[in-house]
C-alpha positions as CSV (number, residue, x, y, z in Angstrom):
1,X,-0.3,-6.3,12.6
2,X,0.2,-5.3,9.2
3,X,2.9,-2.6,8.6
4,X,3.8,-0.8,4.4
5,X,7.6,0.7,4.9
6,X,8.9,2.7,2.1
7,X,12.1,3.4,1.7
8,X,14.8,4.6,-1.6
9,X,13.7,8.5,-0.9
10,X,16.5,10.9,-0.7
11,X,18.4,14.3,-2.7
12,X,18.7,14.0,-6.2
13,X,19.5,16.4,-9.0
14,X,16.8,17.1,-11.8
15,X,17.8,14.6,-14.4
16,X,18.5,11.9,-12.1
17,X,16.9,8.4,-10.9
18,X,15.4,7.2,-7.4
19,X,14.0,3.8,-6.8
20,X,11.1,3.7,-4.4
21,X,10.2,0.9,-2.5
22,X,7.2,-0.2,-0.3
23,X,7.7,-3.4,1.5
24,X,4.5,-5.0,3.5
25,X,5.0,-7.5,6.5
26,X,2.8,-9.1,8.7
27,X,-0.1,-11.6,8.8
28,X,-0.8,-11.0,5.0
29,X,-3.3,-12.9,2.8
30,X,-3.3,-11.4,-0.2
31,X,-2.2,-7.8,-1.2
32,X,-4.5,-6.7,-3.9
33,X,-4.1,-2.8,-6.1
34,X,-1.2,-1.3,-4.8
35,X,-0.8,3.1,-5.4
36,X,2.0,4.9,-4.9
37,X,0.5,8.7,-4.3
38,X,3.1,12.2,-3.5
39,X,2.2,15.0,-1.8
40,X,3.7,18.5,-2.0
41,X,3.9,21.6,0.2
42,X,0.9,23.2,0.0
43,X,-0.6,21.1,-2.9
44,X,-3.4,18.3,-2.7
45,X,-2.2,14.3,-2.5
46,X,-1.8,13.0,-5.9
47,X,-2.1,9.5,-7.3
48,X,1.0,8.8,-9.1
49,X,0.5,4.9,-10.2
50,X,-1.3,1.8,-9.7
51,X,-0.3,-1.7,-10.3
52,X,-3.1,-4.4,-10.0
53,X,-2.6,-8.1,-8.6
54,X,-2.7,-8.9,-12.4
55,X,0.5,-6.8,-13.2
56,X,-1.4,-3.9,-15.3
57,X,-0.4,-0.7,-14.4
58,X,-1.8,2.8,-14.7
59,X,0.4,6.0,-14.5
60,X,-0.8,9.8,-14.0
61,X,0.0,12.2,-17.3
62,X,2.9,14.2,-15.1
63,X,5.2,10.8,-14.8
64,X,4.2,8.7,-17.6
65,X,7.1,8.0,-19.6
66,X,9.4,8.8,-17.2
67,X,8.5,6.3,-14.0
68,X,8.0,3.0,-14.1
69,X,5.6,0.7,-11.2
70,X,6.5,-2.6,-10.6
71,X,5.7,-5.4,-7.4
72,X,7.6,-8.5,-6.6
73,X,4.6,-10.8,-4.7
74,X,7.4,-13.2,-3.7
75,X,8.4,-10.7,-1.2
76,X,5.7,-7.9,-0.5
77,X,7.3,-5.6,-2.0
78,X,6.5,-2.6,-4.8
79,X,8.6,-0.3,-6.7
80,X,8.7,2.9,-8.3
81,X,11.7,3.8,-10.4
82,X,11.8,7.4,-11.4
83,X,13.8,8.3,-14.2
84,X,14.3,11.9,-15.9
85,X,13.3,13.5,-12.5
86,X,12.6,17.1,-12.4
87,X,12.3,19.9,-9.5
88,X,8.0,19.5,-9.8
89,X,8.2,15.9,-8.5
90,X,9.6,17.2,-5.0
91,X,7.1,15.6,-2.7
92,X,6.6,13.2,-0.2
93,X,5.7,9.5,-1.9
94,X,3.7,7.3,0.0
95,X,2.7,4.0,-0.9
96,X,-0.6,2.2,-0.3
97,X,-2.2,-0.9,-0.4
98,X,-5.4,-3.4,-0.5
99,X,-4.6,-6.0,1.2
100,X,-6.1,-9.0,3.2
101,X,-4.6,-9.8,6.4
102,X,-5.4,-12.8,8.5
103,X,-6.5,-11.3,12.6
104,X,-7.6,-13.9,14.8
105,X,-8.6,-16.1,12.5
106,X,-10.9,-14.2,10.0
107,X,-9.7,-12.3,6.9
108,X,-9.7,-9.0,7.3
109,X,-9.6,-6.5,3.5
110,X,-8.7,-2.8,3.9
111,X,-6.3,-0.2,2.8
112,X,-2.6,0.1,4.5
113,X,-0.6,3.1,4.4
114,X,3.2,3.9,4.8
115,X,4.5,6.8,6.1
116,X,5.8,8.4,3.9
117,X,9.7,8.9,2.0
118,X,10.9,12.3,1.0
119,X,11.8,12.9,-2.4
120,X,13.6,16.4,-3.6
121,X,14.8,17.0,-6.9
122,X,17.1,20.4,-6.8
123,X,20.6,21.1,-8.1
């Protein structure tokens, strides 16, 4: 069983910095792409940022600049530090990820979720 926690959400004020993190555990193989995506109230799900397997990383116009993706392989685990925050990043951040787990045997690839961390920006 193949579980993506995140974790680092919480109340800042616009200006300030979170760290996000997504840590995967169970019967992994190999974690390929890994997003982090937001969703607002009332607004569609957004990709936010990619990092490959390779370490290159792609950011959406609204956060580049201002947040930085990173993973640690070592220990299943991917970041997102936001810096410069402002009230329009309020959302919900989710983390996915395309990973190869091992289940009985055979190597299974598909995309994990997490469930989701709550980020508000608001003075």
């Amino acid at each position: 069983q193949v579980q993506l926690v995140e974790s680092g959400g919480g109340l800042v004020q616009p200006g300030g910095s979170l760290r996000l993190s997504c840590a995967a555990s169970g019967s992994i193989f190999r974690i390929d792409a890994m997003d982090w995506y937001r969703q607002a109230p009332g607004k569609q799900r957004e990709l936010v940022a990619t990092i490959t397997s390779g370490g290159s990383t792609n950011y959406a116009d609204s956060v580049k600049g201002r947040f930085t993706i990173s993973r640690d392989d070592s220990k299943n685990t991917m970041y997102l530090q936001m810096n410069s925050l402002k009230p329009e990043d309020t959302a919900v951040y989710s983390c996915k990820a395309d990973l190869t787990s091992v289940v009985v045997g055979l190597r299974v690839k598909r995309d994990y979720w997490g469930q989701g961390t709550q980020v508000t920006v608001s003075s």
